[in-house]
N, CA, C and O atoms as a GROMACS GRO file, in nm:
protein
  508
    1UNK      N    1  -0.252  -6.282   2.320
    1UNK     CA    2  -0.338  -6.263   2.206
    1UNK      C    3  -0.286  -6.153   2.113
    1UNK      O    4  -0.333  -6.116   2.006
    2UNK      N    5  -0.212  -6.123   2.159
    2UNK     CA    6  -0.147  -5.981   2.067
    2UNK      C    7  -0.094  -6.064   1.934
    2UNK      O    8  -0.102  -6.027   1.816
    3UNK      N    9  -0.060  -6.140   1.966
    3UNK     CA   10   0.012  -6.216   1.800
    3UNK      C   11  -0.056  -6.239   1.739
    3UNK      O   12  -0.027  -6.266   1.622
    4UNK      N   13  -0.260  -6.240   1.812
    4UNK     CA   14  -0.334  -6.299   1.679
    4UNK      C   15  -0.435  -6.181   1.614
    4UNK      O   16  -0.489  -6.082   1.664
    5UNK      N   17  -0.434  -6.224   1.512
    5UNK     CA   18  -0.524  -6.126   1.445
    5UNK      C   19  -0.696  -6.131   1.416
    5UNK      O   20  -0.742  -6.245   1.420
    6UNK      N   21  -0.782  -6.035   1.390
    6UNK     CA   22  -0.924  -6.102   1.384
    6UNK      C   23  -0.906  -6.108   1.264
    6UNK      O   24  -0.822  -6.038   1.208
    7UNK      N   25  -1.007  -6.220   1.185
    7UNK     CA   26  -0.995  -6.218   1.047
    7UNK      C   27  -1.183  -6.341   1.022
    7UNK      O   28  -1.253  -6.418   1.087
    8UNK      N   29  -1.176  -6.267   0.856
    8UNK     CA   30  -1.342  -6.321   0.845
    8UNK      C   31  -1.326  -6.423   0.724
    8UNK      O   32  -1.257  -6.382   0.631
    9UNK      N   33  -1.368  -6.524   0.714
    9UNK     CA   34  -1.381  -6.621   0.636
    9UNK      C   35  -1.515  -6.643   0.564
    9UNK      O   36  -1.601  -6.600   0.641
   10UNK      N   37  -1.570  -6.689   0.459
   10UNK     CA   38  -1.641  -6.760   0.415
   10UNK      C   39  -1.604  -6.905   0.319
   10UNK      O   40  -1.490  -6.949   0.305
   11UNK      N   41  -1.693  -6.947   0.276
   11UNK     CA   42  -1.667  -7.078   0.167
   11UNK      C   43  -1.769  -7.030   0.027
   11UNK      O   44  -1.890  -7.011   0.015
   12UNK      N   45  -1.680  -7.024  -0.047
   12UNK     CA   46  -1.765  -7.007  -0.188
   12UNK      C   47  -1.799  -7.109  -0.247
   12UNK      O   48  -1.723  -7.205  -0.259
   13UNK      N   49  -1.943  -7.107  -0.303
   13UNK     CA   50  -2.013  -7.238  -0.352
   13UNK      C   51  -2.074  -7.214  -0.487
   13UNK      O   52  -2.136  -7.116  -0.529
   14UNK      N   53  -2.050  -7.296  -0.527
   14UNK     CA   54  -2.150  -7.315  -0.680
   14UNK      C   55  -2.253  -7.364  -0.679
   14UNK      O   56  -2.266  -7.478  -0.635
   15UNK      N   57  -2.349  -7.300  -0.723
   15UNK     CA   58  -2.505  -7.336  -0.713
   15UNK      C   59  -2.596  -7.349  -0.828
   15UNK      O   60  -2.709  -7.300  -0.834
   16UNK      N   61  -2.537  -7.420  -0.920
   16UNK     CA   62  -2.627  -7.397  -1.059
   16UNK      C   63  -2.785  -7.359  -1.098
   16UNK      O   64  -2.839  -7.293  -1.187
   17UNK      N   65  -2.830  -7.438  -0.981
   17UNK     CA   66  -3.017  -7.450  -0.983
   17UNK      C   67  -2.998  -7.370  -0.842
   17UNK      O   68  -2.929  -7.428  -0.757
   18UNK      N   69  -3.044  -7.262  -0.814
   18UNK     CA   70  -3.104  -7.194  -0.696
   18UNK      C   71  -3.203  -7.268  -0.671
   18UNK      O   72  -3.200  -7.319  -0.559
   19UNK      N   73  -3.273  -7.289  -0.724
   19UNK     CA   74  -3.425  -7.277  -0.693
   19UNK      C   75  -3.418  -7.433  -0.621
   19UNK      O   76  -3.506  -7.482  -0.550
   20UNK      N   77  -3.285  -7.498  -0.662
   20UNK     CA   78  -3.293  -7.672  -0.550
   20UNK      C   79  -3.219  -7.616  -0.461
   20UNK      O   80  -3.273  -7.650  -0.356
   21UNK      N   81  -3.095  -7.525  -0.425
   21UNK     CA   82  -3.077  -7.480  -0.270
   21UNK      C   83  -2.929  -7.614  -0.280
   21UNK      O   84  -2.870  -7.640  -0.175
   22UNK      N   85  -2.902  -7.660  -0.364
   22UNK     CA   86  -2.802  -7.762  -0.399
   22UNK      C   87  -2.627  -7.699  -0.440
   22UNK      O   88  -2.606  -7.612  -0.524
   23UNK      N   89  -2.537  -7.758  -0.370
   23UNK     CA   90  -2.418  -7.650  -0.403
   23UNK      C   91  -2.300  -7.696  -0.404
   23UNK      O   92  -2.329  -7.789  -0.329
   24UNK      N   93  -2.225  -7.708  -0.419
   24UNK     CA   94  -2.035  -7.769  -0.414
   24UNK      C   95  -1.975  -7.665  -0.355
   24UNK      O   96  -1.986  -7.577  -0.440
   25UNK      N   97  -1.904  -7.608  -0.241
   25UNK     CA   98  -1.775  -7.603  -0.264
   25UNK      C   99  -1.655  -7.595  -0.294
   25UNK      O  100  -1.562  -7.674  -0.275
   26UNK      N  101  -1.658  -7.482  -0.348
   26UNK     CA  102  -1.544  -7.393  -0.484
   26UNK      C  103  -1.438  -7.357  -0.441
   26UNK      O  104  -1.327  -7.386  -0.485
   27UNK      N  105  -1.463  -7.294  -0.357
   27UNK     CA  106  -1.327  -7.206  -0.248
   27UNK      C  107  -1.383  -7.144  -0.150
   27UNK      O  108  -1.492  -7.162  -0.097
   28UNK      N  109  -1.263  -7.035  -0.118
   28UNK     CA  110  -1.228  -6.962   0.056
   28UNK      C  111  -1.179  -6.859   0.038
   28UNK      O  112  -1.067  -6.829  -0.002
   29UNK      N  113  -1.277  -6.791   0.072
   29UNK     CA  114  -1.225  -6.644   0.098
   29UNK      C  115  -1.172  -6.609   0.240
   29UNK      O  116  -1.214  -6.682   0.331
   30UNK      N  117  -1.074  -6.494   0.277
   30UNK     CA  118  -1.072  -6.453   0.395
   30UNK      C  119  -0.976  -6.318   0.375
   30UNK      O  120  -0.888  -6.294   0.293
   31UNK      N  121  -1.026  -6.248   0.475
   31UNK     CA  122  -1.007  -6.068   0.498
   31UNK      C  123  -0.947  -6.105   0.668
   31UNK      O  124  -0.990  -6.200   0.734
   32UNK      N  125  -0.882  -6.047   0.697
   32UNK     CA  126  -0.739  -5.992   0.774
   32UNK      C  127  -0.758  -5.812   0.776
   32UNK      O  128  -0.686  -5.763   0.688
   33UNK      N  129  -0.812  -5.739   0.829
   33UNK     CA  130  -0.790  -5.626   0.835
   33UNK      C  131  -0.641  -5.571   0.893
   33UNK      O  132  -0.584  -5.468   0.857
   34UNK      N  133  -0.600  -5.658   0.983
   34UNK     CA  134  -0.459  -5.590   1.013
   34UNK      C  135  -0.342  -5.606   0.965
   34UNK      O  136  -0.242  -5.536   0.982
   35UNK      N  137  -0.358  -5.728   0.885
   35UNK     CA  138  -0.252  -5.818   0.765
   35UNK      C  139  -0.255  -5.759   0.617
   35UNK      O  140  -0.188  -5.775   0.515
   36UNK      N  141  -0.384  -5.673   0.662
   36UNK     CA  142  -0.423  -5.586   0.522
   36UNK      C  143  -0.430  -5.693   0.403
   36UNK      O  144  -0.372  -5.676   0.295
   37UNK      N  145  -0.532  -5.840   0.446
   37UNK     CA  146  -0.479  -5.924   0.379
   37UNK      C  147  -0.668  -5.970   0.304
   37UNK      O  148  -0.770  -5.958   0.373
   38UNK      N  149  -0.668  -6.016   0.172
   38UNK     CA  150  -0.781  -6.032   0.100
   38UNK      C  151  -0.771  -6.102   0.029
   38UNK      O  152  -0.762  -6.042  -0.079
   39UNK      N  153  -0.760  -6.299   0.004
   39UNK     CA  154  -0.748  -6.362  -0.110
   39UNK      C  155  -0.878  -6.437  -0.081
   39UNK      O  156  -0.969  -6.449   0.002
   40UNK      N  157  -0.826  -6.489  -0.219
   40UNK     CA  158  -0.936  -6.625  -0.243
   40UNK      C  159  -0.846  -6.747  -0.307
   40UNK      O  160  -0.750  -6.733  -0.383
   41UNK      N  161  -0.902  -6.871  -0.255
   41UNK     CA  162  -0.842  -6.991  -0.345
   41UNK      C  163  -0.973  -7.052  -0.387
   41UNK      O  164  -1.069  -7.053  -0.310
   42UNK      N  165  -0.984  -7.123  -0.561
   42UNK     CA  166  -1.094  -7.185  -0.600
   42UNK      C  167  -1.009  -7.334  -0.576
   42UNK      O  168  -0.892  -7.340  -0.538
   43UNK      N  169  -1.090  -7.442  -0.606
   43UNK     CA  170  -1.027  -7.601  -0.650
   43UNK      C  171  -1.201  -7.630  -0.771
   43UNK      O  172  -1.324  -7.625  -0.759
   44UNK      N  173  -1.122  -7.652  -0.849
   44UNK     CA  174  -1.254  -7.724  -0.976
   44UNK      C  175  -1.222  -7.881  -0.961
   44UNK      O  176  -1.130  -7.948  -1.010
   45UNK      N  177  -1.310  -7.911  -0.892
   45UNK     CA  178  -1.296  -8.062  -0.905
   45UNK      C  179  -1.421  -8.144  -1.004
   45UNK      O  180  -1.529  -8.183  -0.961
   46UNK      N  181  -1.369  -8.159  -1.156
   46UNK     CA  182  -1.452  -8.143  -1.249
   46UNK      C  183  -1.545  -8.254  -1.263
   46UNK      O  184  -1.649  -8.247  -1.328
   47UNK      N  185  -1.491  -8.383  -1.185
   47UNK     CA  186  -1.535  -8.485  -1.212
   47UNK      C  187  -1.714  -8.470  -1.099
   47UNK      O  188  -1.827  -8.482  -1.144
   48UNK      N  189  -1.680  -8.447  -0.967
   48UNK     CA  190  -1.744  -8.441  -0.871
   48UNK      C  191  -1.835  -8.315  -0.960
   48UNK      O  192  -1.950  -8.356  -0.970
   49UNK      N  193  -1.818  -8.163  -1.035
   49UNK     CA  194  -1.891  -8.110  -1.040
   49UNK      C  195  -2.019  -8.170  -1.140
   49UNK      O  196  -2.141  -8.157  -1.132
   50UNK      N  197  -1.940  -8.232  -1.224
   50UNK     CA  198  -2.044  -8.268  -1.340
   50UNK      C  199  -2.097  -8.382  -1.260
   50UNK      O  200  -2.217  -8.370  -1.286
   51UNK      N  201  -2.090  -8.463  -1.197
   51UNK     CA  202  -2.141  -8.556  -1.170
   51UNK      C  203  -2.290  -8.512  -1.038
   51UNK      O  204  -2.384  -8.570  -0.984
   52UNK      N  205  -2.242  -8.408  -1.038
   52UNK     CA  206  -2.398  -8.328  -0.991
   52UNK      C  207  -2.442  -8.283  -1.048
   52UNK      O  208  -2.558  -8.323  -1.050
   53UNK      N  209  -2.412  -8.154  -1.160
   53UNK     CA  210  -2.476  -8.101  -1.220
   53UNK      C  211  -2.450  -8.113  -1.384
   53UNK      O  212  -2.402  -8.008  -1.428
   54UNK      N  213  -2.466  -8.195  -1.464
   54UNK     CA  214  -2.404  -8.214  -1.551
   54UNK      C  215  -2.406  -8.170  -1.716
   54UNK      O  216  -2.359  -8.215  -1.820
   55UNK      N  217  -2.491  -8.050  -1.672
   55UNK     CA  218  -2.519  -7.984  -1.748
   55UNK      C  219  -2.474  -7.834  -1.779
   55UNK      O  220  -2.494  -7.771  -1.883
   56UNK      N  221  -2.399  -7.783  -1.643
   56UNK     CA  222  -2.285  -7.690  -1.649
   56UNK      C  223  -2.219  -7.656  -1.781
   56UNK      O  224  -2.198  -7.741  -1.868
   57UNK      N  225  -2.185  -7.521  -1.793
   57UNK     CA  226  -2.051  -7.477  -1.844
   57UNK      C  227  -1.951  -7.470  -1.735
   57UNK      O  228  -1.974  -7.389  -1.645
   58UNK      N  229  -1.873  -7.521  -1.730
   58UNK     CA  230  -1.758  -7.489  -1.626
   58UNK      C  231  -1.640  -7.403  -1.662
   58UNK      O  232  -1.573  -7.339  -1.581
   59UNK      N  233  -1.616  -7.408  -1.826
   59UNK     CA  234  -1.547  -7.292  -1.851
   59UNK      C  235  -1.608  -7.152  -1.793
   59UNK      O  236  -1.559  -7.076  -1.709
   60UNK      N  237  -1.741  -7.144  -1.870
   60UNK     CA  238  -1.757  -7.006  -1.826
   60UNK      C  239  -1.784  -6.935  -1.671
   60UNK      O  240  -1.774  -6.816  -1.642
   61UNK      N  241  -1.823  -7.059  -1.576
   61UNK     CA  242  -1.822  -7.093  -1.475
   61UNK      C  243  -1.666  -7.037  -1.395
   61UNK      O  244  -1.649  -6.946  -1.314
   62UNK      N  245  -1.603  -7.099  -1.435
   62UNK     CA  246  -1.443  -7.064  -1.428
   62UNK      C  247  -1.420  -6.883  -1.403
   62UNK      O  248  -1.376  -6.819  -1.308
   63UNK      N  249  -1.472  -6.844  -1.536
   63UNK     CA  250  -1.447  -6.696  -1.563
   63UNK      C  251  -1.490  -6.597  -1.483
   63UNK      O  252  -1.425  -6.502  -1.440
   64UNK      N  253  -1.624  -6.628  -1.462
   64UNK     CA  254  -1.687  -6.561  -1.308
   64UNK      C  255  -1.616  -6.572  -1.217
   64UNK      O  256  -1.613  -6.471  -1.147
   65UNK      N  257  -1.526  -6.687  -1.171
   65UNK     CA  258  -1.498  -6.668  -1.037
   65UNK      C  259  -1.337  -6.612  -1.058
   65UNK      O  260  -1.255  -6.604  -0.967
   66UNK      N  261  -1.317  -6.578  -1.190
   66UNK     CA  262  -1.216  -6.521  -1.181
   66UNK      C  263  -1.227  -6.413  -1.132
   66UNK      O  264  -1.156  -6.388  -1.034
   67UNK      N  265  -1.328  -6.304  -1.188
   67UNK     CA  266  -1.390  -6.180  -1.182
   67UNK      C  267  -1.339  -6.165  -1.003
   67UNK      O  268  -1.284  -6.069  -0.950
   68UNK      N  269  -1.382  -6.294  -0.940
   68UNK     CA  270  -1.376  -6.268  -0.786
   68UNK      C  271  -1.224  -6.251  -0.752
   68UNK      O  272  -1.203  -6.181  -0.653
   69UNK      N  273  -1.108  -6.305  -0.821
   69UNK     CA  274  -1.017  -6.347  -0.784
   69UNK      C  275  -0.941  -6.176  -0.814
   69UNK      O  276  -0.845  -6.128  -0.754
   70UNK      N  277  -1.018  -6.117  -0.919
   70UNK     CA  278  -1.002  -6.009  -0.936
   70UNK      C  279  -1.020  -5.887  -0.810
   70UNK      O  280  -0.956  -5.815  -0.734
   71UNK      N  281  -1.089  -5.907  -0.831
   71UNK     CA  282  -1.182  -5.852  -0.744
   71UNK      C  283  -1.106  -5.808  -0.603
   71UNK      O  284  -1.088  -5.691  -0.569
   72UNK      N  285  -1.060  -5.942  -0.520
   72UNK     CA  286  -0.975  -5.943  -0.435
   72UNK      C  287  -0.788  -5.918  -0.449
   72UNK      O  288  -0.697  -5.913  -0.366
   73UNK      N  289  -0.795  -5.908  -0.576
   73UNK     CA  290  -0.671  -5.815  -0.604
   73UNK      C  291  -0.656  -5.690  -0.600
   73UNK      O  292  -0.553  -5.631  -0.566
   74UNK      N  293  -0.754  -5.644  -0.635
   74UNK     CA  294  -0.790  -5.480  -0.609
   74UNK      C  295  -0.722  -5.420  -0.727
   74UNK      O  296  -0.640  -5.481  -0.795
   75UNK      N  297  -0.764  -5.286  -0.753
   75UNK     CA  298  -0.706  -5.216  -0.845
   75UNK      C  299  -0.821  -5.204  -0.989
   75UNK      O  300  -0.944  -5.205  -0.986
   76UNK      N  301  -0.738  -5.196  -1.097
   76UNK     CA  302  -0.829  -5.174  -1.213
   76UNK      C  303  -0.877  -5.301  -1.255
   76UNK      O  304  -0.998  -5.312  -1.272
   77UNK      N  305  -0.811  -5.387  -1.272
   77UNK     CA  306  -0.854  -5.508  -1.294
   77UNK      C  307  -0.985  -5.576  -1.180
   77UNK      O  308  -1.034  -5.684  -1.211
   78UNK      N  309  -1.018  -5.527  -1.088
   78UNK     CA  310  -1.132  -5.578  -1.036
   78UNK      C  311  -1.226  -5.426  -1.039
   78UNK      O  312  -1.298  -5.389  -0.947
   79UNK      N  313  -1.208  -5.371  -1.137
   79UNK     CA  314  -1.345  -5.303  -1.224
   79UNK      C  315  -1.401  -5.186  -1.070
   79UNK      O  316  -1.339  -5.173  -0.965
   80UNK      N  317  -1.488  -5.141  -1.096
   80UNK     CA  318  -1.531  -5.012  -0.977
   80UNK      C  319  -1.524  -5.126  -0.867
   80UNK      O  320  -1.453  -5.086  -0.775
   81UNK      N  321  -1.571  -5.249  -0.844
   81UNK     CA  322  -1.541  -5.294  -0.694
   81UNK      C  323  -1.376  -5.297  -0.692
   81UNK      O  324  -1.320  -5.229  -0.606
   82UNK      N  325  -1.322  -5.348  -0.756
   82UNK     CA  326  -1.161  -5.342  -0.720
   82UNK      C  327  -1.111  -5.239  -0.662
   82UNK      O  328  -1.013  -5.257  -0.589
   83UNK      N  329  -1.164  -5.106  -0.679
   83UNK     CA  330  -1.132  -5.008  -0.645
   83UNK      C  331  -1.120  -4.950  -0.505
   83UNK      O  332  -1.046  -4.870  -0.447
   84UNK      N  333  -1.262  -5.054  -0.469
   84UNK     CA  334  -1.287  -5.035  -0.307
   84UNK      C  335  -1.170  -5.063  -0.221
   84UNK      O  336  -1.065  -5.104  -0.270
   85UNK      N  337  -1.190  -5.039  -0.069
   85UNK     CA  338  -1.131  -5.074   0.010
   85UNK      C  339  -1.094  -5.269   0.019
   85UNK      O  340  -1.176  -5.336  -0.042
   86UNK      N  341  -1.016  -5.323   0.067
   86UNK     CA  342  -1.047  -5.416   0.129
   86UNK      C  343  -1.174  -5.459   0.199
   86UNK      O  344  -1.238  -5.553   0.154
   87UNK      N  345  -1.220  -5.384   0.326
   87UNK     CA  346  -1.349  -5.474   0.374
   87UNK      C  347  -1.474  -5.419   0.290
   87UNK      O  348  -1.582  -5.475   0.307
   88UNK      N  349  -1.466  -5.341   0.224
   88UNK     CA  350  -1.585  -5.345   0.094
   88UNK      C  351  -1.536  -5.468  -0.026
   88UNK      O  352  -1.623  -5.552  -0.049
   89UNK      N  353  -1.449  -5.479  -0.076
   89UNK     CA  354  -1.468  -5.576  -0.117
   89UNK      C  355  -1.490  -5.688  -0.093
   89UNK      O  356  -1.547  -5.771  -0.163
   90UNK      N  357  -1.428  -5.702   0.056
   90UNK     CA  358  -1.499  -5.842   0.102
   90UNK      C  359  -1.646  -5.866   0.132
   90UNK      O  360  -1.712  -5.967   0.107
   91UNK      N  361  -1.688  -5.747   0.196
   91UNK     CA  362  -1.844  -5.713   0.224
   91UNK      C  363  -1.914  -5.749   0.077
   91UNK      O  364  -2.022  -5.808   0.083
   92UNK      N  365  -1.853  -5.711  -0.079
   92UNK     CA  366  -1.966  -5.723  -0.195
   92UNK      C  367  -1.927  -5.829  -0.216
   92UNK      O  368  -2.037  -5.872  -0.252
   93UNK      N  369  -1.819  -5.969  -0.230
   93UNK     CA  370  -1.807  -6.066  -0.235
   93UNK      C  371  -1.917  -6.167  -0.163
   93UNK      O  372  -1.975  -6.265  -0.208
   94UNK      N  373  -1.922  -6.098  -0.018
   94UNK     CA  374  -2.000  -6.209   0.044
   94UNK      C  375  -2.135  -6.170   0.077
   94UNK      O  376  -2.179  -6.226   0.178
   95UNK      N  377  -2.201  -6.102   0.029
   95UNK     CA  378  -2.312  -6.042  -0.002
   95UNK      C  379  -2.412  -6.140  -0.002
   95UNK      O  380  -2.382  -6.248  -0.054
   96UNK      N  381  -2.496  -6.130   0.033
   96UNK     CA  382  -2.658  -6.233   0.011
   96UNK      C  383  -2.654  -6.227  -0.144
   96UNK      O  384  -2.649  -6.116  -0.199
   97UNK      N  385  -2.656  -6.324  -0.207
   97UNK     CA  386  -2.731  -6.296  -0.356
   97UNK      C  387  -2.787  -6.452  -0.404
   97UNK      O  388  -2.756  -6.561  -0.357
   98UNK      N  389  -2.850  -6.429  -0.479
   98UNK     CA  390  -2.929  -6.557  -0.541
   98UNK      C  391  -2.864  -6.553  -0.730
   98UNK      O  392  -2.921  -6.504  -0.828
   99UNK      N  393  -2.711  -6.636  -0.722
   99UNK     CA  394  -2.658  -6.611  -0.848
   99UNK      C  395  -2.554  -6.738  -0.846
   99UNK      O  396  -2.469  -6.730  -0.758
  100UNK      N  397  -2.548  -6.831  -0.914
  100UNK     CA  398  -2.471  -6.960  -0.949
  100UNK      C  399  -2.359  -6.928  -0.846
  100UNK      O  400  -2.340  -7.021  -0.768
  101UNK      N  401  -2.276  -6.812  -0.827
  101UNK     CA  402  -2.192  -6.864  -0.784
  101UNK      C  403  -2.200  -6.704  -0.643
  101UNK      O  404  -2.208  -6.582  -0.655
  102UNK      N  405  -2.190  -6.807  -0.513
  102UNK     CA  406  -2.224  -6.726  -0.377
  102UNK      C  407  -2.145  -6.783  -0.267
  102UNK      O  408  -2.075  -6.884  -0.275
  103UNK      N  409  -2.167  -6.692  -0.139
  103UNK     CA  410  -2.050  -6.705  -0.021
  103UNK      C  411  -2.177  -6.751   0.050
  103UNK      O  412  -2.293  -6.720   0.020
  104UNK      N  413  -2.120  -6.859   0.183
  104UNK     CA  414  -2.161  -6.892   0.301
  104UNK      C  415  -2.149  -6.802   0.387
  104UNK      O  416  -2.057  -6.720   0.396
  105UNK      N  417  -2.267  -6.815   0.473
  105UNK     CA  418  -2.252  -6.720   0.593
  105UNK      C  419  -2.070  -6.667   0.621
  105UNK      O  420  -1.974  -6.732   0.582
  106UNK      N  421  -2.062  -6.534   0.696
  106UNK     CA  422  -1.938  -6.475   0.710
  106UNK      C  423  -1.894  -6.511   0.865
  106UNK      O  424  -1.956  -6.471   0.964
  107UNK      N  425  -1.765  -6.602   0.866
  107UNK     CA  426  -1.766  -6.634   1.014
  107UNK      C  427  -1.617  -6.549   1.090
  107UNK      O  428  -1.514  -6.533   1.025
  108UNK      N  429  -1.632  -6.512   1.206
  108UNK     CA  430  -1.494  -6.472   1.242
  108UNK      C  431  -1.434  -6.560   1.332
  108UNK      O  432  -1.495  -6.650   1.390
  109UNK      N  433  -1.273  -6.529   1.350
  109UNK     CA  434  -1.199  -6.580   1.389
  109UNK      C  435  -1.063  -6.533   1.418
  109UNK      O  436  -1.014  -6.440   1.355
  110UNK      N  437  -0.985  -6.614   1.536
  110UNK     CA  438  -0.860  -6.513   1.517
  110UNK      C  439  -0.711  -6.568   1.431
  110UNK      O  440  -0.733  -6.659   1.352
  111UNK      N  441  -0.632  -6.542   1.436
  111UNK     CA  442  -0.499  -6.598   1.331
  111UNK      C  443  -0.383  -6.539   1.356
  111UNK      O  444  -0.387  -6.428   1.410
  112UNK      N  445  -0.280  -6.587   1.331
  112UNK     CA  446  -0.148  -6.537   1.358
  112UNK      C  447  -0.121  -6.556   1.246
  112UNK      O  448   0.001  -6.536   1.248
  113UNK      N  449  -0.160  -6.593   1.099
  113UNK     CA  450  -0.073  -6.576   0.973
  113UNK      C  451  -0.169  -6.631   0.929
  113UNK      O  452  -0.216  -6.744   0.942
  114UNK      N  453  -0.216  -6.483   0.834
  114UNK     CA  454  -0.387  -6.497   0.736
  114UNK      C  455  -0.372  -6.617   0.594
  114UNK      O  456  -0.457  -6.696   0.554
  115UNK      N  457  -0.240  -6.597   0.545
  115UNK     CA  458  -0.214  -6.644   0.425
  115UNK      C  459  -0.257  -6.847   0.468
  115UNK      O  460  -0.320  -6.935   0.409
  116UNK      N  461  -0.190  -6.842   0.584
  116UNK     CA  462  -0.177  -7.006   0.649
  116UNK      C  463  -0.279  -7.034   0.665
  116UNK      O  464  -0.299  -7.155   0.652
  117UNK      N  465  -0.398  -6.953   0.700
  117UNK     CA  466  -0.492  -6.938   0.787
  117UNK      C  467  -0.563  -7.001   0.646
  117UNK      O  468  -0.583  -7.119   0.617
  118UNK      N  469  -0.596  -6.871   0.565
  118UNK     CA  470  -0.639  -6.955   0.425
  118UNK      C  471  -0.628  -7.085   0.392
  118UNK      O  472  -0.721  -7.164   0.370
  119UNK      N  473  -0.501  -7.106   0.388
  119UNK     CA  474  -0.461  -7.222   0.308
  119UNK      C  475  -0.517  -7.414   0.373
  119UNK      O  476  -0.527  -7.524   0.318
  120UNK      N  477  -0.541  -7.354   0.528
  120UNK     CA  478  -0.620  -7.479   0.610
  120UNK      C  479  -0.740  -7.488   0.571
  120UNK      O  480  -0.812  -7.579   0.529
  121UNK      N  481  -0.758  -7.320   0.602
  121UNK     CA  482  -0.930  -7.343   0.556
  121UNK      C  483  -0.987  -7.392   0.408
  121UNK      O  484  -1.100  -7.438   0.399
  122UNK      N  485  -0.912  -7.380   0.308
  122UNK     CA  486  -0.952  -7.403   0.210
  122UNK      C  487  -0.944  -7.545   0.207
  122UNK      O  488  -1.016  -7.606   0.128
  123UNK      N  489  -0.845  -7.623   0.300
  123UNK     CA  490  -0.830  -7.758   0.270
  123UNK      C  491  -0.941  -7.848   0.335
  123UNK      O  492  -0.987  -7.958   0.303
  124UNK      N  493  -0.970  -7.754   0.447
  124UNK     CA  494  -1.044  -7.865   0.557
  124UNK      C  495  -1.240  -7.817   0.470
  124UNK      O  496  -1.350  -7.867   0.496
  125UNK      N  497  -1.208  -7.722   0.384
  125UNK     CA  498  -1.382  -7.659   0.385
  125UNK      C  499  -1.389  -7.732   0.228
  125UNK      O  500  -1.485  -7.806   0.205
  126UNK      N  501  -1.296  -7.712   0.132
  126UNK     CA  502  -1.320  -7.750  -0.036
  126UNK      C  503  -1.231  -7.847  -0.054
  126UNK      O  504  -1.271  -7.915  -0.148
  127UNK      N  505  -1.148  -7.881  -0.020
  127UNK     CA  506  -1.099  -8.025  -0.094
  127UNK      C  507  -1.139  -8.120  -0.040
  127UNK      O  508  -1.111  -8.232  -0.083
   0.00000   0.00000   0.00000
């Protein structure tokens, strides 16, 4: 087990109407504390979004979740949270909130290569 690492995942969802509890599937986050590792991948699959909610902006939609993509870059560009640590930013990413665009429960797991690790999860959870 020494080769694997713990690491925390969620699935980011778009939720236009809170108040229906209705959502898609945006992307994947995941934190690696020992890989010192923090991305996100979105997929806009535009046809499937409008065809639920079809009354969206998805541009501006878009821009928010850049903010996140920011966010998990760290630095100035993700604004006083960028600034944080890694597991604070992952902690305000996946935060309880009632706002169009939110994380699924936070699950753990272990990994031998966070980046790979991502890149399944995003396939098997959003595309």
């Amino acid at each position: 087990m020494q080769d694997y690492h713990l690491y925390e995942y969620a699935t980011l969802r778009l939720m236009p109407r809170v108040e229906r509890g209705e959502f898609v599937n945006i992307g994947t986050i995941l934190y690696c504390k020992a890989d010192r590792f923090l991305e996100c991948r979105f997929h806009w699959d535009s046809n499937r979004i409008k065809a639920l909610f079809p009354e969206i902006d998805l541009e501006l939609v878009k821009k928010y979740a850049m903010a996140i993509e920011d966010i998990c870059a760290g630095g100035k560009r993700g604004g006083a949270i960028g600034e944080l640590t890694l597991a604070e930013r992952f902690r305000w990413i996946t935060a309880t909130r009632s706002t169009i665009l939110q994380a699924s429960p936070v699950h753990p797991a272990f990994c031998k290569e966070a980046e790979a690790t991502l890149e399944r999860l995003h396939e098997e959870l959003v595309l």
